[in-house]
N, C-alpha and C positions, 0 to 999 in steps of 0.2 A: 476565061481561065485565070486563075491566081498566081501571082509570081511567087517563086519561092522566096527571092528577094524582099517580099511585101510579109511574109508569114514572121521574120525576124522583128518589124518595124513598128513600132509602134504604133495602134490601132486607134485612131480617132474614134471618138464615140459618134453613133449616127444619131443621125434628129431624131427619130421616134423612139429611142432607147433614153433619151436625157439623165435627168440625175435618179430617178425611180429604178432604174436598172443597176445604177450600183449601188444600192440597199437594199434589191429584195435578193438573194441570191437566185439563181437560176435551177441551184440542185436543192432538195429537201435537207435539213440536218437531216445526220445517223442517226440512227435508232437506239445507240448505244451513250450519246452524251444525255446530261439532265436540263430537264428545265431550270430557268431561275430560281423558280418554285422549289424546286427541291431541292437546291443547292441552298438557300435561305432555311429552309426545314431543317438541312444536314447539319448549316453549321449553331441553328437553334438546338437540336439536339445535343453535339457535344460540347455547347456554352452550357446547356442544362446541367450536364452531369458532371462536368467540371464543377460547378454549384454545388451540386449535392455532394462531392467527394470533399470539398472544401469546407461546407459546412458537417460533414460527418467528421472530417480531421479536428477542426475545431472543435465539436462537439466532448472529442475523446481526450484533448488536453485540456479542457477544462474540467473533467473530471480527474486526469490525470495528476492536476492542479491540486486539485482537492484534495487528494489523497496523498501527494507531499504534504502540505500543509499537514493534514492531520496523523500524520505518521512522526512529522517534526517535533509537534506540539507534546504528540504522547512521548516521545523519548525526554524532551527536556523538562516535562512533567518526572518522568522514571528516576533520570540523573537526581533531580532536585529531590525528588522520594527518598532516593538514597543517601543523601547526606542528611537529611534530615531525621533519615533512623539512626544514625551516628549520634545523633543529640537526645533523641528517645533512650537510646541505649547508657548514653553517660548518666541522665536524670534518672533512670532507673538503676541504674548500680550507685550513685549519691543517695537517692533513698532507704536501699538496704544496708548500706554502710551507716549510715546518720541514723539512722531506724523511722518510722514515717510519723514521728510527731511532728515534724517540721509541715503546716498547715499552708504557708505559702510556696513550699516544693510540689506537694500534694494540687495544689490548683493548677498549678505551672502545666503539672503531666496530665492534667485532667481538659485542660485548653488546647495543648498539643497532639493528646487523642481526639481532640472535636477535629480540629481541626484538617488531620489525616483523614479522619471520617469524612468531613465534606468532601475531598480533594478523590475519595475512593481509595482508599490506603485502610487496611487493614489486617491486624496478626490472625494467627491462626495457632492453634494448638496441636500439639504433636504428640504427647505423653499419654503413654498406652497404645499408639496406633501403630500399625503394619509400618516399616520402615518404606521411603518412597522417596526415591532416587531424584526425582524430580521436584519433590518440596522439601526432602531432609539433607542435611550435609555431617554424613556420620565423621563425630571428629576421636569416635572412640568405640571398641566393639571388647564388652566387659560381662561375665557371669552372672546371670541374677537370676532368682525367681522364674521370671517373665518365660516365655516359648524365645525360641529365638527369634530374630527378627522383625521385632516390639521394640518401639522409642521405650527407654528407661526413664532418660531425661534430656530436658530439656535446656542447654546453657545457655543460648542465643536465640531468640523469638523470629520467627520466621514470618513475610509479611508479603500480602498480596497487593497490586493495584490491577482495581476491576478485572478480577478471577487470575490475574496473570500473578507469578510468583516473580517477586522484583529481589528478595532475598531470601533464599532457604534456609530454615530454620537449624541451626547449630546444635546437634544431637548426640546424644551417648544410645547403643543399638547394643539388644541384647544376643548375648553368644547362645543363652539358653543356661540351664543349670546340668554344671560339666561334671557333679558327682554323680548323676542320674545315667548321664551317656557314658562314664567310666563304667559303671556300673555294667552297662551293656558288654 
């Protein structure tokens, strides 16, 4: 019989149990923990997708990137557009003041229209067309002829870069002819 005394005390190991007994356990693992195996699998998996999330985030600032850049570039192209129609505008009212014998004005606005032409800049005509909110900037709405709602004329030259309107063209808009509508 065993002493209860003996159950508290610490239990020598017996000779035929030696060191092989305290490495193999005696119970089976639960059925519930994983092997190595799959714990290596598990955390290969979410090192994987941590990968692929990391390279999709990257992915999308560098496009990201791009599209600053080129959003930057078109603006300070626009800016520049538009001071430069400033100088278009003065060489063109110096011509009609001066009248266009002047042969070296004449080249000046002929280099300075290449030259908006390369860069994607160019006017558009308005006179005679459906008034258009979007490309006309009515600075005057006067009787004529015309139906109403017809550019009359044109004061200020309205000017696209690549399709987009950087300045609307500066317009006189017809009210219609108001002895016709009296008349009514």
């Amino acid at each position: 019989m065993i002493n209860s005394a003996d159950e508290g005390a610490p239990q020598e190991p017996r000779e035929d149990q030696g060191e092989v007994g305290e490495l193999i356990p005696e119970e089976s693992p639960p059925q519930d923990e994983r092997t190595p195996l799959e714990i290596l699998q598990g955390e290969y998996d979410d090192l994987h997708n941590r990968y692929l999330r990391l390279a999709a985030d990257f992915e999308n600032f560098r496009k990201r990137s791009a599209r600053d850049i080129e959003s930057r570039t078109s603006s300070a192209i626009e800016r520049f557009a538009k001071d430069m129609l400033e100088v278009a505008d003065s060489l063109e009212r110096a011509l009609v003041a001066e009248g266009s014998e002047h042969e070296g004005m004449n080249q000046i606005k002929k280099l300075l229209e290449n030259v908006l032409d390369r860069q994607g800049i160019g006017s558009y005509e308005s006179s005679g067309e459906k008034f258009d909110p979007t490309r006309h900037e009515a600075i005057a709405y006067v009787p004529s002829e015309k139906d109403e709602g017809i550019v009359c004329d044109e004061v200020c030259k309205g000017y696209c870069l690549n399709s987009k309107v950087i300045r609307p063209a500066k317009v006189t808009v017809s009210r219609g002819n108001e002895s016709e509508q009296s008349k009514e």
